[in-house]
N, C-alpha and C positions, 0 to 999 in steps of 0.2 A: 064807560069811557070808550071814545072810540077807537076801532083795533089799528088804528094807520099805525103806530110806531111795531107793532107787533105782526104783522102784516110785513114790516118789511116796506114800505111804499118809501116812506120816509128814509129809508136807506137808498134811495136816489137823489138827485140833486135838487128834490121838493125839499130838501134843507136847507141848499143856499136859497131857495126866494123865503122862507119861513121866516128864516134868520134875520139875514137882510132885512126883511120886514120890521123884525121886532128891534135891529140898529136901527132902521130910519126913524119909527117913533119914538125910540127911547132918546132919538135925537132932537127930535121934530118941537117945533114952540109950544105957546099957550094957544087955548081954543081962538083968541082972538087976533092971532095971528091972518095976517091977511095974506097970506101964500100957502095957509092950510089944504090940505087936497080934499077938492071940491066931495059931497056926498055922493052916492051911486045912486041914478035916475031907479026907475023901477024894471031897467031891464037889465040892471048889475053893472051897469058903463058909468063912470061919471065922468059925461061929455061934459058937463058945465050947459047944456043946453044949449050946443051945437046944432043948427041945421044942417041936415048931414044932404037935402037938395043940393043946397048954397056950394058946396065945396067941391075943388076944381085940384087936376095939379098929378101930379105920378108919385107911386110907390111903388119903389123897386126892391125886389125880395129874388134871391137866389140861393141854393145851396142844395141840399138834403133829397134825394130822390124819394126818401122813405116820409120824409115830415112833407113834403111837397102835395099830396094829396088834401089834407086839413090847411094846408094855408091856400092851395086854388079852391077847395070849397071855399074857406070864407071867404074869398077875393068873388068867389061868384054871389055870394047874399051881401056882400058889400055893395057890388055892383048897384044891386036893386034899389038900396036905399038912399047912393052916391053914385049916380051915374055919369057924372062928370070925372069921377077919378078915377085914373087908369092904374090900376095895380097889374104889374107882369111878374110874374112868377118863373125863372127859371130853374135849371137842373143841371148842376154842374157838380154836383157831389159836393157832401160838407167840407171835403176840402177846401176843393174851388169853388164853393161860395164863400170862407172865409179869406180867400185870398181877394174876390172881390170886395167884401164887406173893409177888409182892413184896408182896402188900397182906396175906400171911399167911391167906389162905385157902387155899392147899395144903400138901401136903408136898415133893412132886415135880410139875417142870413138865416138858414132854417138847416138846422143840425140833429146831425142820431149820437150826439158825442157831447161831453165839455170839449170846450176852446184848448187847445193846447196852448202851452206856454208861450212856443216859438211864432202861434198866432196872436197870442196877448202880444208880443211883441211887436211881432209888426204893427198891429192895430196902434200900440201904444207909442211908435215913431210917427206916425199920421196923424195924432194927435185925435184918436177915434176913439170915445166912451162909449163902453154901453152898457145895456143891462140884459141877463140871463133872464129869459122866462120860461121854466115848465109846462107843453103844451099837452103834454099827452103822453102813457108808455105804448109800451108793442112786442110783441115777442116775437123775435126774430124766426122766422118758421126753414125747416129744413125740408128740402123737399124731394121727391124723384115725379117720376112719370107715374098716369094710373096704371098704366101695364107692369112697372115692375110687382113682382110676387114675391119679394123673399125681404125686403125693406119694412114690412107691413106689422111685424113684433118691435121697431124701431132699432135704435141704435144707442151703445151709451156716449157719453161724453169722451170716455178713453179711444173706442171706436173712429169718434169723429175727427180726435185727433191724428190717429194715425191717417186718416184718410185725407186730414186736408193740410198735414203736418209738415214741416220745411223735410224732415229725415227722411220723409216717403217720396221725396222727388224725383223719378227717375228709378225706384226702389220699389212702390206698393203702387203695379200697377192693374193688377188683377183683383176681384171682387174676392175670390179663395185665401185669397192673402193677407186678408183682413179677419175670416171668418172661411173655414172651412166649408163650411155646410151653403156658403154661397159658392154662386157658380164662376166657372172659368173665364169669365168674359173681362174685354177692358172697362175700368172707372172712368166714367165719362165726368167730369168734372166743370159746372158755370156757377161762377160767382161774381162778387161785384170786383171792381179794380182797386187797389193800392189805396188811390185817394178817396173812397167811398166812408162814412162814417160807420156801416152797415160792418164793412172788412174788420177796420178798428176794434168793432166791439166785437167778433168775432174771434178775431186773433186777441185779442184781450182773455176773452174767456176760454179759448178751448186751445190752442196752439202757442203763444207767447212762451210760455213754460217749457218750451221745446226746441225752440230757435225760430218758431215764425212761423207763417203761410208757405204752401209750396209755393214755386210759381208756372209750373205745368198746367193750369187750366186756361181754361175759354174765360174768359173776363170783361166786363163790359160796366159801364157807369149806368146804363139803359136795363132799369127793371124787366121790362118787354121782351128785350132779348135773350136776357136769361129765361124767363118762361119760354118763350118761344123753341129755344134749347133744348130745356130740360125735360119737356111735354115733347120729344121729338123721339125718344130713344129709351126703351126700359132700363138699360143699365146707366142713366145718371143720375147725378144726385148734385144739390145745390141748396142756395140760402137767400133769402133776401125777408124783407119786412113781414110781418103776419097778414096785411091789407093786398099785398100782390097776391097771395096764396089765395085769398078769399074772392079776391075779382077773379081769380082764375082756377078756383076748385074742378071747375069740369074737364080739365087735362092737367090735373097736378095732383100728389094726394100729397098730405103731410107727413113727417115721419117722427115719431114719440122721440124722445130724447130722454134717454133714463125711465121710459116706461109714463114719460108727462108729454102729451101736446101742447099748446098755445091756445088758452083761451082768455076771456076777460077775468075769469077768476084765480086761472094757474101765475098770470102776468100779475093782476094784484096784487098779491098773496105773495109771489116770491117763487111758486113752486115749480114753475119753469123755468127753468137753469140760464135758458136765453132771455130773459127780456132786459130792458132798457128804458130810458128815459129819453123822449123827444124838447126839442129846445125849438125857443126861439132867439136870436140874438138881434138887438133892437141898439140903436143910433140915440144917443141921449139928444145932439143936436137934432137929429130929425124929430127926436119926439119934442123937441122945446121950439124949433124954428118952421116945421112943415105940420100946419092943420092936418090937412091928407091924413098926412104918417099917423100922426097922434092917434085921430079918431079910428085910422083901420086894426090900431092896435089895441086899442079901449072896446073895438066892436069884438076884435078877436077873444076877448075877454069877455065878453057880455053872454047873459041868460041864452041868449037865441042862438050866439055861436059855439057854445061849450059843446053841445048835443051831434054837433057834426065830426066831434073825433070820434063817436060811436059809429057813425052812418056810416064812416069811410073804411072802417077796421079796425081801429085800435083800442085802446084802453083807455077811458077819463081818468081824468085825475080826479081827486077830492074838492068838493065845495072851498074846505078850508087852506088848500092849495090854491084853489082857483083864487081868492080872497087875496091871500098873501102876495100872490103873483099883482094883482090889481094896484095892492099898495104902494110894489117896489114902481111899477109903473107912474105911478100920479109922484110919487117922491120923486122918480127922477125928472118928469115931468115941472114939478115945482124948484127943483133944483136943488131940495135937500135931502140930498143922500149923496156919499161916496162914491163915483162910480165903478164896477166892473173892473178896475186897471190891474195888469200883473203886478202881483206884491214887491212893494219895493223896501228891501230889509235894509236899506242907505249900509253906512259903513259896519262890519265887521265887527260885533258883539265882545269884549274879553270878557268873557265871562267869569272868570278867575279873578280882577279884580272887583267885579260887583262884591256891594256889602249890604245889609238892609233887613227886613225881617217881611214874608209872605205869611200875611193869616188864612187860615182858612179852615170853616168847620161844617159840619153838617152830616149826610147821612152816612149811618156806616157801613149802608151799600157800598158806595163809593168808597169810602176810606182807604179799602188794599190797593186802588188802583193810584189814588193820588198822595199814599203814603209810599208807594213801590216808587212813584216817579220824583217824590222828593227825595228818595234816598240816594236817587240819581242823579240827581239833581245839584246835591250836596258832594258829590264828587267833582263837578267843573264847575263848582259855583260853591266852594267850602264857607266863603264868608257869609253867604247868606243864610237866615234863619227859617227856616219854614216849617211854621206845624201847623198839624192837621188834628183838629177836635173832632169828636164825634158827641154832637148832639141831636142825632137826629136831624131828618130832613126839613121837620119844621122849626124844631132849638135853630138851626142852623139858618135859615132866613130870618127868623126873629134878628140874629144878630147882626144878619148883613144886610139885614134893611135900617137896622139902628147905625151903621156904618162903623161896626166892629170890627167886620173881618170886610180882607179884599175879594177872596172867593166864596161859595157857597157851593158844596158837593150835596146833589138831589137824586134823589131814585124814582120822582116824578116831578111835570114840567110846574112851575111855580103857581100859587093862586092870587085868585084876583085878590083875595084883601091882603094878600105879602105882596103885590105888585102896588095897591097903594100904597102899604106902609111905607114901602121902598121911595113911590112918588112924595111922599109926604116930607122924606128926607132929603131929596133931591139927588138920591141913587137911581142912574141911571144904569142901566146893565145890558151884558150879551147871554145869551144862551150858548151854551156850544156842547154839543152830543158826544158821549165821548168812549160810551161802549154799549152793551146789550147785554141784561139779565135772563137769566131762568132760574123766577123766585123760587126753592125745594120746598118740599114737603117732606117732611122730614120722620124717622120714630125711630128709635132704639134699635143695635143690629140684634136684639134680643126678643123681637119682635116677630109672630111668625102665621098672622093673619091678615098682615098687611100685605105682602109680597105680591098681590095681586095687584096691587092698585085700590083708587077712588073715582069717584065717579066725578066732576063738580056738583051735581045735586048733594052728594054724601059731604061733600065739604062744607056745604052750605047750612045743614044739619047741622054739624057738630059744632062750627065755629058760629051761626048765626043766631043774632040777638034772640030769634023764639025759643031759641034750644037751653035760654040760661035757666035755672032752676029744672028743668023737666028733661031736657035728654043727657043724662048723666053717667048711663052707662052704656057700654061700648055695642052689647046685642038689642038697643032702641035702637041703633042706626044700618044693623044689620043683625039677625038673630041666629047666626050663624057665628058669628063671632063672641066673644067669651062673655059675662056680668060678670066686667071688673068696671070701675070707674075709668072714666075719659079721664087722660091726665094732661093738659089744655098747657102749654108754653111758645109764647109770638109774642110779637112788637109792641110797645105800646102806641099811645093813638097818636104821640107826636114823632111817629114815623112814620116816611114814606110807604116803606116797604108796608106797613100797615096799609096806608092810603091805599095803595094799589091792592094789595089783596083782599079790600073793604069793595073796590070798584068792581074789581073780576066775579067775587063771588058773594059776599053777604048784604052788597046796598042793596039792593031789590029786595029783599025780604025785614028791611028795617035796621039792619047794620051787624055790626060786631057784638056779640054776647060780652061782658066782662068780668065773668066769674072764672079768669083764666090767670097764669101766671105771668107776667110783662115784664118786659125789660129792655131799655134803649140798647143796650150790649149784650151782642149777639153769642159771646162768649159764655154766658151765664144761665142763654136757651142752649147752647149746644152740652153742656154741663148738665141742668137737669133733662132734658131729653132722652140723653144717653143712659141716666141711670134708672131707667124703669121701663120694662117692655109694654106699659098699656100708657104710653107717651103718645103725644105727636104734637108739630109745630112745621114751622117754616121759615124761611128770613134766602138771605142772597145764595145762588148756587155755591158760591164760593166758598164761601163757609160749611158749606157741605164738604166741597173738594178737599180740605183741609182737614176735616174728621171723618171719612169715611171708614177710618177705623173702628171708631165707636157710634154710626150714625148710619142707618138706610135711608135712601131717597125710596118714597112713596111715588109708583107711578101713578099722573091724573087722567083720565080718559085712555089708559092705555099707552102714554106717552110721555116718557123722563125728559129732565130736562137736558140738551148736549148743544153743545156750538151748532149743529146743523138743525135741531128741532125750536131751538131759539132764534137762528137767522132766519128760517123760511117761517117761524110765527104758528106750526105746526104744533106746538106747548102752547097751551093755553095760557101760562102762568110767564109769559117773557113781555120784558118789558124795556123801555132806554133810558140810560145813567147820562147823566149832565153833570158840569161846573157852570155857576153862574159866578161871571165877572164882571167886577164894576169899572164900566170906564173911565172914573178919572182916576183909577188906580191905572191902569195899561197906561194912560198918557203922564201919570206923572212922577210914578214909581220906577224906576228900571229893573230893580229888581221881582217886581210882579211882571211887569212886560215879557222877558224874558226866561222866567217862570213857566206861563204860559203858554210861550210859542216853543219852547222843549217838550210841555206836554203832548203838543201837537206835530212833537218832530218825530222822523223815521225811527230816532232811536230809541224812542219811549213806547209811541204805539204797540211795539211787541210784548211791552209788560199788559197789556190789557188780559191776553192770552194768558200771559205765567200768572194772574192769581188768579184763573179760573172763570172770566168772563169770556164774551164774544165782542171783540171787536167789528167796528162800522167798517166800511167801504173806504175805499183810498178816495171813491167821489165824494164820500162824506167828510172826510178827513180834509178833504182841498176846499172843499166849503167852508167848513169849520176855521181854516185857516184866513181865507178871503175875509169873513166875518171878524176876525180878529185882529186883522190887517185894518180893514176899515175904520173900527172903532180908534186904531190907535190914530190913525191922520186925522182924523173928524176933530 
């Protein structure tokens, strides 16, 4: 399986086109639907067989100083093959290109941020749709001059706050002040201005928590000038996109952050603190009423121009991103899909008088987290009934593709023959991500040859199908270890949690051994586990976190599983927890409706935490939301 959810990729806003995606088909007609969205030619575009000579006309794109480089490249290989369209490209910061965008003076605005609200807003008095597209990441690079000397071991996250902190203004104006062992000299300080999306996601990450940005420095919307700056003087330091740093390596050097620079793999992976998601925001009218627009948008998407978010500096995104994104395009292009609009929750929910019953069953990954938030549930909402079965993540699609239950809790994404079943019944559904696992590996705290760890190859030994009959005792797998029997307890095969620990580590070698002990309930591995020191097994971290009195986590590769080795994908063994819901439950149940959007409200998300999971991104959470907004007005 591929590592994107573990990885960490897909905790940026590669979830809202994913999504989206899988609402516009789950919305979208029969194959012989004559407003289907056209196939992709063989160079991943589907123009519909556009002559891209023939076409005349402007495309106007503004916004993002950091995304601005990947949209003038393709505007320049657009040029070549559409030389009568004039595409301009300006630079007015993500702000102010979505003040242009909403006020209808572009087509496309090109952003280092999501839309804020207060821009959905305006957008959505102008009567402007549009749609998000994921163009690329970047890791926002921290920089000084190559003269400075003392910058060169980096700096932490704590560090950078004091330095670029609202409390330091006027306060930490020496480099000593910060850090002793630096010198006496002032902090020369160039960053982007206020309206930049670059700022946003900085004060996001490293300052917000504190009361803000200073506002004591050199500021400019103009990338150039901050280099120009910051390459002028060894005692400054500054920030802008990871693509400036690299056009300008030969008077800049970078500075580590927590000991991680900015590359294409730290930025993938998660493991650099700064990186981000690049956007495009796209004009449904323009993609439905301006050829130009459409096709520069369809090329932007095409085989020939994905390769130039590498040329320019940044990060691609994934194949199956790039796809996604293609979809949400030709859906809006065909005009079925919901667009982009800020959510509109109409009048004021009592949720006190709702009555009704919410089904929902499935993995008992999930279970803590959407039994914790029915229990909360059942507090402003006492008259409704909500239970949560535990059958397993595929019992539990069995039932919700028979049209049993309204929800389906999974510990991996659904498969194609439960997405026909599903089609067969006329369940159409959303996805929606709703936390992050790190499946344990688990033995008895009586146990005291494990304490080192496993390798994955060792795992693969012990739980893989060659090992059934023949490696049976524990010094076959290491001969340092004791000849006692392996005493074998995990999931059975219609679990998830199965599925996914079948993917990470025994498909390759022919599957799961099943001379072991199974059980859909996780309570009855953590029972016999505990009582015999030559045990071991596995199933949801959480259930770890709940027994750790009677249970050791087994570290894999040297690496347990924790909220931070889980987010950045660091654990081999993390994986993301879903509910799938059916939409004509959202639109015609109130009580599943609103169900739903508590699951996804500030007040629940913090149960993700208290039973032991990692929660998503608040971008992911605002997706998840859009996504669930849309289904219900569709």
């Amino acid at each position: 399986m591929e590592r994107l959810f573990a990885k960490r990729r897909f905790l940026l806003i590669s979830v809202a086109a994913a999504l989206l995606a899988l609402f516009a088909v789950a919305c979208g007609g029969d194959d012989d639907d004559p407003t289907a969205t056209p196939a992709p030619d063989d160079n991943g575009s589907a123009n519909g067989g556009t002559n891209l000579e023939d076409l005349s006309g402007d495309v106007a794109v503004d916004g993002s100083s950091t995304v601005f480089p990947i949209t003038e490249a393709v505007a320049e290989e657009f040029r070549k093959v559409a030389p009568d369209v004039r595409v301009t490209v300006g630079v007015s910061g993500t702000g102010g290109g979505f003040e242009k965008f909403c006020a209808g003076e572009t087509d496309i605005s090109d952003a280092s941020r999501p839309i804020k609200d207060s821009e959905r807003e305006a957008c959505a008095e102008n009567d402007i749709e549009f749609v998000e597209v994921l163009v690329g990441l970047d890791g926002l690079a921290v920089v000084t001059s190559t003269d400075n000397d003392f910058l060169t071991d980096g700096v932490t996250t704590e560090q950078l706050a004091t330095i670029f902190g609202a409390p330091s203004e006027g306060e930490i104006t020496k480099w000593n002040q910060v850090d002793p062992s630096w010198p006496d000299e002032d902090i020369d300080i160039y960053a982007p201005d206020t309206d930049s999306g670059t700022f946003d996601f900085f004060n996001e990450e490293i300052t917000e928590d504190i009361g803000g940005s200073r506002a004591d420095y050199t500021a400019s919307t103009d990338d150039n000038v901050l280099v120009v700056g910051i390459s002028g003087d060894d005692n400054t330091i500054g920030y802008f996109g990871y693509a400036y740093y690299a056009e300008n390596q030969g008077s800049l050097q970078v500075i580590p952050v927590n000991g991680v620079i900015p590359t294409d793999e730290t930025v993938a992976d998660g493991s650099y603190v700064l990186s981000r998601p690049l956007y495009i925001y796209v004009r449904i009218d323009s993609l439905q009423e301006k050829e130009q627009v459409r096709e520069f948008v369809r090329f932007y998407l095409s085989d020939e121009a994905i390769p130039l978010v590498g040329e320019v500096g940044y990060t691609a995104v994934t194949t199956a991103e790039i796809e996604a994104s293609r979809d949400v395009v030709e859906q809006a292009i065909a005009g079925e899909m919901v667009a982009s609009d800020p959510m509109d929750d109409g009048d004021e929910v009592d949720l006190a008088s709702l009555s009704g019953d919410v089904a929902v069953d499935g993995s008992s990954t999930v279970f803590p987290i959407t039994e914790a938030v029915a229990e909360e549930f059942r507090k402003v909402a006492p008259d409704v009934r909500v239970t949560v079965g535990v059958s397993g993540t595929g019992g539990g699609f069995e039932k919700f593709c028979a049209g049993e239950t309204d929800i389906s809790d999974a510990s991996r994404p659904i498969k194609d023959s439960e997405r026909e079943a599903c089609a067969g019944n006329d369940i159409d559904f959303i996805e929606v991500l709703v936390g992050l696992d790190g499946l344990a590996v688990v033995t008895s705290t009586e146990n005291d040859f494990l304490v080192d760890g496993l390798t994955t190859e060792q795992l693969a030994t012990i739980f893989g199908a060659p090992s059934e009959g023949e490696i049976t005792k524990w010094n076959q797998v290491d001969e340092s270890w004791p000849d006692e029997d392996i005493d074998i307890y995990a999931p059975d095969t219609d679990s998830g949690t199965f599925d996914f620990f079948n993917e990470e580590i025994t498909e390759d070698i022919g599957g799961s051994r099943a001379d072991y002990t199974a059980s859909t309930d996780d309570n009855v591995l953590v029972v016999g586990i505990s009582g015999d020191d030559n045990t071991i097994g596995y199933f949801g971290y959480a259930y770890f976190a709940e027994n750790q009195d009677r249970l050791q986590v087994i570290p894999i590769n040297g690496v347990v599983p924790t909220n931070e080795t889980v987010a950045d994908g660091s654990y081999v063994l993390s994986r993301p927890l879903f509910i799938y819901v059916r939409e004509d439950s959202l639109r015609d149940k109130e009580q599943v409706r609103e169900f739903v959007r508590f699951y996804l409200s500030d007040e629940a998300i913090p149960l993700v935490g208290e039973v032991g999971y990692t929660a998503v991104t608040t971008a992911e959470i605002e997706a998840s939301r859009g996504v669930v907004e849309d289904a219900i007005a569709s």
